[in-house]
Backbone bond lengths (Angstrom), bond angles and torsions (degrees), N, CA, C in turn:
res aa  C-N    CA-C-N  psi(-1)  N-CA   C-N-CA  omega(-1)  CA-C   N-CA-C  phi
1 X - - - 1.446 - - 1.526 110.51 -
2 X 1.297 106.37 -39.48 1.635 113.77 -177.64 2.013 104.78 -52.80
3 X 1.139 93.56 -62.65 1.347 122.77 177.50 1.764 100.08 -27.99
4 X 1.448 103.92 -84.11 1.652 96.33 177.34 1.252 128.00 -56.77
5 X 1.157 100.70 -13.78 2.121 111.58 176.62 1.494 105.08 -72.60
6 X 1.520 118.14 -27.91 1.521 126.08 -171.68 1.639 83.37 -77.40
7 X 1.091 105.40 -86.77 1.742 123.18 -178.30 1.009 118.40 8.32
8 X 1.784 103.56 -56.69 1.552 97.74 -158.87 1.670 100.26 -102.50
9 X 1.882 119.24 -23.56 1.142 104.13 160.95 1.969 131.51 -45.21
10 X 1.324 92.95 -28.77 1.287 103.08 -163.44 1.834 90.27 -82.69
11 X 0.889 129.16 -46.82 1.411 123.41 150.11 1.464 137.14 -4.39
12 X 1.561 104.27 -72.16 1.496 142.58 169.52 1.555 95.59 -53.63
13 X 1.134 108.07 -53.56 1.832 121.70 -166.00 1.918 107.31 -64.30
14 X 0.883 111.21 -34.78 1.156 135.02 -154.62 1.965 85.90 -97.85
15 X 0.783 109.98 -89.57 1.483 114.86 173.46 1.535 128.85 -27.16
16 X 1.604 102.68 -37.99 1.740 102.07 175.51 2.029 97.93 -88.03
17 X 1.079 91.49 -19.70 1.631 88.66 -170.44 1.847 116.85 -71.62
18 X 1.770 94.69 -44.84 1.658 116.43 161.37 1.685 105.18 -42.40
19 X 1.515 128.93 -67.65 1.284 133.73 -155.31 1.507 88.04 -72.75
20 X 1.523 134.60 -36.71 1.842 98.15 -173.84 1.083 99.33 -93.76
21 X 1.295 150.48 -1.26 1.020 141.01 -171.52 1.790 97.90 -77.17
22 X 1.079 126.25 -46.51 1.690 132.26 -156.22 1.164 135.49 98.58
23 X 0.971 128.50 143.74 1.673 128.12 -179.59 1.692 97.64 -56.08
24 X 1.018 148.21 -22.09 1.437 135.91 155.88 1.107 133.87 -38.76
25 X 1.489 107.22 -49.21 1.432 120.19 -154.63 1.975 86.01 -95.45
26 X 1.911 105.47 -32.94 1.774 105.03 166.59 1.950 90.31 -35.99
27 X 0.892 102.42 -82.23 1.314 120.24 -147.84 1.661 117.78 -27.27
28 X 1.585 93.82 -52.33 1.542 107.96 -171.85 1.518 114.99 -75.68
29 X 1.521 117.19 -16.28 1.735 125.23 -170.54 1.720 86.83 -97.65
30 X 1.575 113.66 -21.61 1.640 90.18 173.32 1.414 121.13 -104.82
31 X 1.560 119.57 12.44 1.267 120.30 171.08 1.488 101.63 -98.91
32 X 1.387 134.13 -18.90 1.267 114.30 178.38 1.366 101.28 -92.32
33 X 1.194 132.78 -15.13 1.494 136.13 164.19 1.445 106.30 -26.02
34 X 1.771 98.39 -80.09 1.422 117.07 -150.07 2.045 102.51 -76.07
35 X 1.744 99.30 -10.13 1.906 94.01 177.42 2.017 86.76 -102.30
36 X 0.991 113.27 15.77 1.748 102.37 150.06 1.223 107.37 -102.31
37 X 1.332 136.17 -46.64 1.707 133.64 179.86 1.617 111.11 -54.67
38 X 1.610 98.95 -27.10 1.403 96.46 -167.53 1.402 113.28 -106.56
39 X 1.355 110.14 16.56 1.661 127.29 161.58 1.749 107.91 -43.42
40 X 1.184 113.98 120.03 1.785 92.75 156.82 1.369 128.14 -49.85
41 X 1.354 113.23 -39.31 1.594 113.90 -177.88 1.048 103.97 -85.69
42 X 1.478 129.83 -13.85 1.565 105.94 175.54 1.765 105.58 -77.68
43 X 1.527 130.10 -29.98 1.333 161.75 -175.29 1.962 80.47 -46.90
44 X 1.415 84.06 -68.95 1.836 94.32 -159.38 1.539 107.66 -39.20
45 X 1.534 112.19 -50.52 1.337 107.76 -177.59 1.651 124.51 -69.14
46 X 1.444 102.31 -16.68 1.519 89.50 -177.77 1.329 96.28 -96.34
47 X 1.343 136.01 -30.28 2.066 116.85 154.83 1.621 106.87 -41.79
48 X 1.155 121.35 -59.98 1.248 112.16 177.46 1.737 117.58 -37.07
49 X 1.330 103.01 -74.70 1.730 105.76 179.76 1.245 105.04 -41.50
50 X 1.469 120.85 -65.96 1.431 112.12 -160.04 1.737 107.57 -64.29
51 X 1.309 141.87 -10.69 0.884 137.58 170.79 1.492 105.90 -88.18
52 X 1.584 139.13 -50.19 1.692 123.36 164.52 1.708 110.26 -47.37
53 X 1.237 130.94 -28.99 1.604 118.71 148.95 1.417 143.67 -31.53
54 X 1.402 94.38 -55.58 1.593 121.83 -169.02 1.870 91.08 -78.68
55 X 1.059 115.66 -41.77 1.785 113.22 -178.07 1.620 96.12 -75.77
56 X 1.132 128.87 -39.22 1.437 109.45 -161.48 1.804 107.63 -102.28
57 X 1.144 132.83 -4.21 1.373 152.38 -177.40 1.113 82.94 -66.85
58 X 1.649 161.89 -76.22 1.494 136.23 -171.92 1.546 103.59 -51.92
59 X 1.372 127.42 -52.60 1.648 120.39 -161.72 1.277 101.70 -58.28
60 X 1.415 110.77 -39.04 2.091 108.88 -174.46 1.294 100.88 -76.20
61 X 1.341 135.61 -47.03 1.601 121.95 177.12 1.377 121.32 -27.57
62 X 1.973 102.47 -68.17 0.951 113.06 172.25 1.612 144.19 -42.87
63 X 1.402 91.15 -33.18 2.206 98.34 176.68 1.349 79.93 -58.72
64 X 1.493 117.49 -60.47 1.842 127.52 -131.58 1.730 83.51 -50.00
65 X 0.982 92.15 -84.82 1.456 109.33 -178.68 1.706 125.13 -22.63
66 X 1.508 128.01 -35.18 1.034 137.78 141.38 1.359 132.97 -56.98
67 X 1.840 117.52 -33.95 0.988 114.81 175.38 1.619 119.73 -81.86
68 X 1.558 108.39 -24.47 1.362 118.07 168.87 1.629 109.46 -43.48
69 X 1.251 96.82 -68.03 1.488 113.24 179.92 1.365 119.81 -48.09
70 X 1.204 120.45 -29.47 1.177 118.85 -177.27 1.754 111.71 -92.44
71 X 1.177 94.77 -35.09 1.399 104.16 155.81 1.543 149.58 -47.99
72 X 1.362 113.81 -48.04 1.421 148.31 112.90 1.424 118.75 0.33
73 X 1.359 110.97 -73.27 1.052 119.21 165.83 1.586 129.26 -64.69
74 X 0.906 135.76 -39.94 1.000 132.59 164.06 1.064 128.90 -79.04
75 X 1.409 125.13 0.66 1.659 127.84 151.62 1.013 122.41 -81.83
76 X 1.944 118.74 -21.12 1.370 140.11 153.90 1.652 102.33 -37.60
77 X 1.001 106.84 -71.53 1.434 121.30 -162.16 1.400 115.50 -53.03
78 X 1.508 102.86 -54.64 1.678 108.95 162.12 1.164 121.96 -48.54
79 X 1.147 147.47 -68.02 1.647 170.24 106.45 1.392 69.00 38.17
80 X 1.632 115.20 -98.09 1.354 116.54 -151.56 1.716 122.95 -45.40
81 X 1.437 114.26 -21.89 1.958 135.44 -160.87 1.483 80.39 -87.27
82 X 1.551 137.83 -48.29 1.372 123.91 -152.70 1.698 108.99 -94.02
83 X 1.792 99.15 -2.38 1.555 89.63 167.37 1.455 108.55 -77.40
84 X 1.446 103.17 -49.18 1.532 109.19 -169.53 1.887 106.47 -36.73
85 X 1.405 104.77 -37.42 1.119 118.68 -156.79 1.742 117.93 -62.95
86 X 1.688 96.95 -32.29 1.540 121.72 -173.62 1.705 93.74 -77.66
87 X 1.712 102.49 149.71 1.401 113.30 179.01 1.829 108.85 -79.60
88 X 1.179 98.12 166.51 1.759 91.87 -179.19 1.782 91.33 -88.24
89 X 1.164 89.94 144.60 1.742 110.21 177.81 1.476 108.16 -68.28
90 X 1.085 115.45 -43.84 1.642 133.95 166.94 1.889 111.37 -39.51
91 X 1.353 101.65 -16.45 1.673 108.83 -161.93 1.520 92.58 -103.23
92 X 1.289 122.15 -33.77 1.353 105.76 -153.64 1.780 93.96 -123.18
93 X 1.279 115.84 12.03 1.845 112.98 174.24 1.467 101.36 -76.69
94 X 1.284 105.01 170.94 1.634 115.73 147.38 1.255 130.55 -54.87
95 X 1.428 120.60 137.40 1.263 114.27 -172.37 1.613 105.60 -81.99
């Protein structure tokens, strides 16, 4: 929650700062933008990242997927400890 509260302040922040600044100053923070994206070495690293993804996207499946399960399970288990736990209704009705 914190996280999107930053987000969108930083948003807001970004937005009153864009409008006094001018469509000029738009202009010049987005042309050196796009000749930093369009660096080769900046290029290299995001082939790089997106390729340490593509190798590790089975290893992260897999925890996820184990931890679900294990997770799962042990809410099973609880769920199941707090029936034991409840009295039988049968014990305490009218006869």
């Amino acid at each position: 929650m914190r996280a999107k509260l930053l987000f969108v302040a930083g948003i807001g922040v970004g937005y009153i700062l864009g409008a006094r600044a001018g469509r000029g100053s738009y202009e010049t923070i987005k042309s050196r933008a796009q000749g930093v994206w369009n660096d080769p070495k900046v290029q290299e690293g995001v082939h790089s990242a997106g390729e340490f993804v593509k190798d590790k996207a089975p290893v992260v499946g897999g925890k996820l997927k184990g931890a679900a399960s294990s997770a799962t399970s042990a809410a099973q288990d609880k769920i199941g400890s707090s029936k034991d736990d409840e009295p039988d209704a049968s014990q305490h009705g009218a006869s």
